[in-house]
N, C-alpha and C positions, 0 to 999 in steps of 0.2 A: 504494500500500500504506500500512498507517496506520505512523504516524510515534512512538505509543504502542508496538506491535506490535514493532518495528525497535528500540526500547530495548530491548525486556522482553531481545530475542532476543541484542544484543550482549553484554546482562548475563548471558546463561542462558551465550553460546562461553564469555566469559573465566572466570566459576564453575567450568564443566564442563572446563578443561584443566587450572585451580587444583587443582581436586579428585583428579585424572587424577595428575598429582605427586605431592600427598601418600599418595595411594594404595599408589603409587612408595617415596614416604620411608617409608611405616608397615611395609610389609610386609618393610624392612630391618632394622627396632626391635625391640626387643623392651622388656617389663616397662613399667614405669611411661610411658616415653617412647612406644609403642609403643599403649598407653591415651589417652593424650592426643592425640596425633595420631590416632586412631580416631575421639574425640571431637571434636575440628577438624572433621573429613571428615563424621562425622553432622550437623553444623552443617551445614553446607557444603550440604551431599546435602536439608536440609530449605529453606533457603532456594532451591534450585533447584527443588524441589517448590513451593514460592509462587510460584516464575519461568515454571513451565509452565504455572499458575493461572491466572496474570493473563492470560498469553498464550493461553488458551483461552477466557475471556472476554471477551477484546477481541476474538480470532477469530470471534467467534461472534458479534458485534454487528457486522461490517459486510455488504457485499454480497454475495449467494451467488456470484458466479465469485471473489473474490478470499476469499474464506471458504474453500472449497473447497482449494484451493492453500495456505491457511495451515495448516489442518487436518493437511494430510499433511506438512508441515513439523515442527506440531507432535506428529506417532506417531514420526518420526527422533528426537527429542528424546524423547519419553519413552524411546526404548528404550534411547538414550544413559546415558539415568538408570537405569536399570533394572539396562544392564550394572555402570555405578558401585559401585549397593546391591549388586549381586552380586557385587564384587571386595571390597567391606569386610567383608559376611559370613563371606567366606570367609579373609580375614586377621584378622579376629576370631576365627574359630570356635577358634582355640587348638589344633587338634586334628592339625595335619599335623607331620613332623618335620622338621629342618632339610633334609632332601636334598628332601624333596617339596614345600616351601617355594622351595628353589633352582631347583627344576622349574619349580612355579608361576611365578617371577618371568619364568624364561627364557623360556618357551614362553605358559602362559594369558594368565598378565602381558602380555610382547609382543604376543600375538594380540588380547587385549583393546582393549590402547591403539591397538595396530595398527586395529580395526576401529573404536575410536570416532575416532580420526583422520580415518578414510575417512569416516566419516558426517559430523563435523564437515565433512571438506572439499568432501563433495556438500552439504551444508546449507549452504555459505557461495556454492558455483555456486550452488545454486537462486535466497539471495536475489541475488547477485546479479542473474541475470535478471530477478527478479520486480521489481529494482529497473528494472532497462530496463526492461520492460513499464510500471512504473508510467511511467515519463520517458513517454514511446509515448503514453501513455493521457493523460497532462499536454498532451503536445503534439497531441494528438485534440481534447483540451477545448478548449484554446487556439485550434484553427483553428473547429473549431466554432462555437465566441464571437465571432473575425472574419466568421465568415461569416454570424453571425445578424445584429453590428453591420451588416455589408454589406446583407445583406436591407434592417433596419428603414430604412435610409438608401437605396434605389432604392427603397421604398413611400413613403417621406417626397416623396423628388422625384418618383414617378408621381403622387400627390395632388395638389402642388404643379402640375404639370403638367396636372392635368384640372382645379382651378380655373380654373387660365388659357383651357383652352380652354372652359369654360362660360361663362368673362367674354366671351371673342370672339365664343361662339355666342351672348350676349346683345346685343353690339355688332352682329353681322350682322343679328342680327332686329330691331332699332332702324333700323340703317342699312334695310333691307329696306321699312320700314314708310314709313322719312322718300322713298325713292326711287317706295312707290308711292304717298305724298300730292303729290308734287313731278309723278308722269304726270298722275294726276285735274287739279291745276293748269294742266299745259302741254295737257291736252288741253280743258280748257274755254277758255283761252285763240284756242287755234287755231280751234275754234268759233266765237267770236266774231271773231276776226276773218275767218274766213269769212263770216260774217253783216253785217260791216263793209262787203267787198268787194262782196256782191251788193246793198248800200243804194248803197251811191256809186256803183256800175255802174248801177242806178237811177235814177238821179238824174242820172247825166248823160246817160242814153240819153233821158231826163224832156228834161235842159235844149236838148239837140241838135235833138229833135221841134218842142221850142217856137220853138229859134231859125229852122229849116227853115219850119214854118208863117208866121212874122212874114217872114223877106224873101219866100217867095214871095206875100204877100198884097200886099204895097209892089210888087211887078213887074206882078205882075197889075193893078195899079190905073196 
């Protein structure tokens, strides 16, 4: 929840219970004194009217679920204020006499504060909650964030990882390449010396004839 919002709102309780008093105190005054505290309370009653201003301007600038939920926070507040103007009016209006005046304190009066109390005190549970929710939504982001750093760091190491193995799949086809210049080698090797084998077999089956021929021609003679 916004942090601007959460001002406006602690400034609008402590006005509106400020106001809630003197309300209290005027409608026990009378004459001059009774004027003046009137005029407190219309002070009062207008700078809470700037309180709701702002707070419905900054409600309205953020995101629609959290906009939403401030909105209705801020119609408890207006009617708070509503009720206000209509407890000053009416200890303004000059017009009731002392017994209906004692009426008013004991009973509207009562009933009055009694119900802006209750709204106060549901307005202060709501933010509450909306304060957990926001913690909620804090610690959403939070893990969120870890888990995107998580992400970007196993796509760093799978990367890291397929270079290596395209370095080895380059080493393999190197080694691959040197293993079949090294067969072509061993096998013309072997060739020749097969070619080797059947000269000197040659050659001696050559010297064996000749020497066969030479002693039999010495016997013979």
């Amino acid at each position: 929840m916004s942090e601007v919002f959460e001002g406006y709102e602690r400034q609008y309780c402590e006005l509106s219970a400020n106001l809630s008093k003197k309300c209290t105190a005027a409608g026990a005054l009378a004459g001059e004194q009774k004027k003046q505290k009137l005029s407190d309370v219309r002070a009062g009653v207008e700078d809470a009217e700037a309180l709701i201003r702002k707070m419905d301007l900054e409600a309205r600038s953020l995101q629609p679920n959290v906009k939403a939920v401030l909105l209705a926070k801020l119609r408890e507040y207006k009617s708070d204020l509503n009720n206000l103007k209509s407890e000053v009016k009416r200890i303004a209006s000059g017009n009731l006499n002392a017994a209906a005046r004692d009426e008013l304190l004991e009973s509207g009066m009562a009933d009055t504060l009694t119900a802006s109390a209750d709204q106060r005190s549901r307005l202060m549970m709501t933010t509450e909650r909306l304060n957990q929710s926001g913690d909620r939504i804090k610690d959403s982001r939070r893990t969120m964030l870890e888990t995107e750093e998580l992400g970007v760091s196993i796509l760093e190491d799978l990367h890291s990882q397929r270079q290596a193995l395209l370095h080895a799949n380059n080493t393999l086809h190197g080694v691959d390449d040197n293993i079949g210049k090294s067969k072509k080698i061993l096998t013309a090797i072997s060739r020749r010396m097969s070619r080797n084998k059947w000269i000197i077999g040659t050659i001696i089956a050559v010297l064996i004839i000749a020497i066969a021929l030479v002693l039999y021609f010495k016997l013979a003679k």
